[in-house]
N, C-alpha and C positions, 0 to 999 in steps of 0.2 A: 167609816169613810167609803164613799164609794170608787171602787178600783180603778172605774173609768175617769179620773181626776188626780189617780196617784201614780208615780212610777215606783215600780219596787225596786227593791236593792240585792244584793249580796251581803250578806250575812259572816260573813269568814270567822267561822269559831278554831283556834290552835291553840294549842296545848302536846309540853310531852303525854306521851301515851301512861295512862294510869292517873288520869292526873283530873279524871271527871266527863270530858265533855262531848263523849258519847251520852250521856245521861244527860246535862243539862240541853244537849240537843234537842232529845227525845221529849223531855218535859215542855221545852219551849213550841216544839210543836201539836205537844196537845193542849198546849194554856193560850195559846194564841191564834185569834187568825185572820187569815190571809199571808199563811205562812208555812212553806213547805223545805224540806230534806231535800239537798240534792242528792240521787241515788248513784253516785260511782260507778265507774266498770273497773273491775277488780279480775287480776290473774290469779289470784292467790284460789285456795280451795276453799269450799265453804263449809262455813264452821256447823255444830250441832244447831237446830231452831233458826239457822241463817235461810231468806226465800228470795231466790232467784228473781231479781226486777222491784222488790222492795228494798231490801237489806243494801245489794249489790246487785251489778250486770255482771253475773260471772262468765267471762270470756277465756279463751285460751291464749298463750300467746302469739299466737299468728293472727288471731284474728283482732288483737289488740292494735296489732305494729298497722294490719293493713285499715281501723281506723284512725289509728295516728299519722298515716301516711295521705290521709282523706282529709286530714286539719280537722274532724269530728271533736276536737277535745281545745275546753277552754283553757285547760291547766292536766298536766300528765306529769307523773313523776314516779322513782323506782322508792319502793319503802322498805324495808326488809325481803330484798330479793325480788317483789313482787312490784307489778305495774299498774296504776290507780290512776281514774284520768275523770275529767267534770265532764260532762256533754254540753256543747257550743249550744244547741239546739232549745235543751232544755232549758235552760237558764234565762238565756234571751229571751224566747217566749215567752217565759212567765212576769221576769221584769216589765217586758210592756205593757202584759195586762193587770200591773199592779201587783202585783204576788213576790212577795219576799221569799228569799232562797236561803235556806242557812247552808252552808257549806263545812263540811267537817276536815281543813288537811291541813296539812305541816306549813313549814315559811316558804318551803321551795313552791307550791302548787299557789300561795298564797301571790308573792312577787307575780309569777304567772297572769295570773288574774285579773292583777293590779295592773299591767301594762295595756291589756284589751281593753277594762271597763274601768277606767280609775277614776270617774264619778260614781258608779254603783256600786261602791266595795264599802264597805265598814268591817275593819278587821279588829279584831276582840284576842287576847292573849290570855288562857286558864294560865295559873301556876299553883302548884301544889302547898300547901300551908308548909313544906318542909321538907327534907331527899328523904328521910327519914321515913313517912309516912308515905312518900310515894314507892319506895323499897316496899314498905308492907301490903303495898296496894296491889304493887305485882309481882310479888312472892305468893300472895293469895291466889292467884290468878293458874285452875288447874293445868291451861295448855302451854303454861311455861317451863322450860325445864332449866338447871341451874345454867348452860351457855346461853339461851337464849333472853334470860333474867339479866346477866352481867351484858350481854348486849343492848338489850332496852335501856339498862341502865348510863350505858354509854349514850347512846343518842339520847338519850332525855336529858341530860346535861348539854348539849351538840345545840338541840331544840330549843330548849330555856336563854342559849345565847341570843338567841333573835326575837326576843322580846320587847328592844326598843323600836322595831318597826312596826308597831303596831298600836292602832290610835287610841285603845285603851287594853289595860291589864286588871285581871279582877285574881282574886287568893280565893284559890277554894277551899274554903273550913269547913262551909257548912251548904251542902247541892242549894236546899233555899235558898240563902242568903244571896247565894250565886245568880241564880237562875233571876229573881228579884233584879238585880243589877244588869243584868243584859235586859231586862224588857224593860228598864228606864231607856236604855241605849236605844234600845229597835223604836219606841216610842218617838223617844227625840229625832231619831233622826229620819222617821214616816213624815215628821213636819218640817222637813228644810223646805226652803220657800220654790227654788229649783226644782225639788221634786211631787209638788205641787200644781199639776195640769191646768190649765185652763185657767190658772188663778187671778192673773190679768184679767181676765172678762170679770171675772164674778167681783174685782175691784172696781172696775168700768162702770157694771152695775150699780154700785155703792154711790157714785158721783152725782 
């Protein structure tokens, strides 16, 4: 479809952490397109094979508060000690020229969102096939250490309560399966009739 006829959206992919969808992010944006990552600014430090302006905008935290203090950030919130915020900038932009945004955060940056652009949001909820399986997912995980495991494990219960606000829930068993089922969603909802430019004329046409 051409870009110039569609308005893109917001993409809100949540899930507790461990729980897939960093991954089905990454797949969705190399299976589809006209479809891009928003890239965060992050205080946190950056991890091994992490790149500055892809990954994350790693900032400091002064330099964080004084773009939060500039309204730079469509959604900011603190996640384990550290400060993660969307770019107002980024987003908008790309929405008007068609270009779908996936957005990777929690419920709190999620409501955020929702309040600025609550026509252009479609918020999607992972949830792990089991606590079970999500315990093994981040026990595996080598930069955890046993307090910071029973913490995740605390907020991922915290996370999973806020799963009724959100306009679909998918079980992740299996990354395909998964992945499959968000690009029905991102399809269906590239054809609402609203976000369909110009569509009146091209009806006009038809008469």
């Amino acid at each position: 479809m051409n870009n110039n006829f569609r308005r893109g959206f917001v993409l809100v992919i949540s899930s507790p952490s461990g729980a897939g969808k960093t991954t089905i992010c990454k797949k969705i944006i190399e299976e589809i397109d006209s479809i891009d990552l928003s890239v965060s600014v992050t205080t946190r430090q950056k991890r091994k094979n992490e790149i500055d302006g892809k990954d994350y905008f790693f900032r400091s935290d002064k330099e964080f508060r004084i773009m939060e203090n500039n309204k730079e950030f469509l959604e900011n919130a603190n996640v384990f000690g550290f400060s993660y915020g969307t770019l107002k900038r980024e987003v908008i932009s790309k929405i008007e020229k068609g270009i779908d945004i996936i957005v990777d955060i929690d419920w709190q940056g999620t409501r955020q969102i929702q309040k600025h652009i609550p026509n252009d949001i479609v918020k999607v909820f992972i949830l792990p096939p089991s606590i079970k399986e999500l315990e093994n997912r981040l026990g595996k995980r080598a930069s955890e250490d046993k307090k910071n495991f029973l913490k995740r494990m605390s907020e991922a219960r915290k996370e999973i309560s806020h799963y009724t606000e959100y306009d679909f829930v998918i079980i992740n068993n299996e990354i395909e399966k998964a992945v499959n089922q968000i690009k029905s969603i991102l399809f269906s909802e590239r054809l609402r009739r609203y976000r369909q430019l110009n569509l009146n004329i091209f009806v006009d046409n038809l008469k």
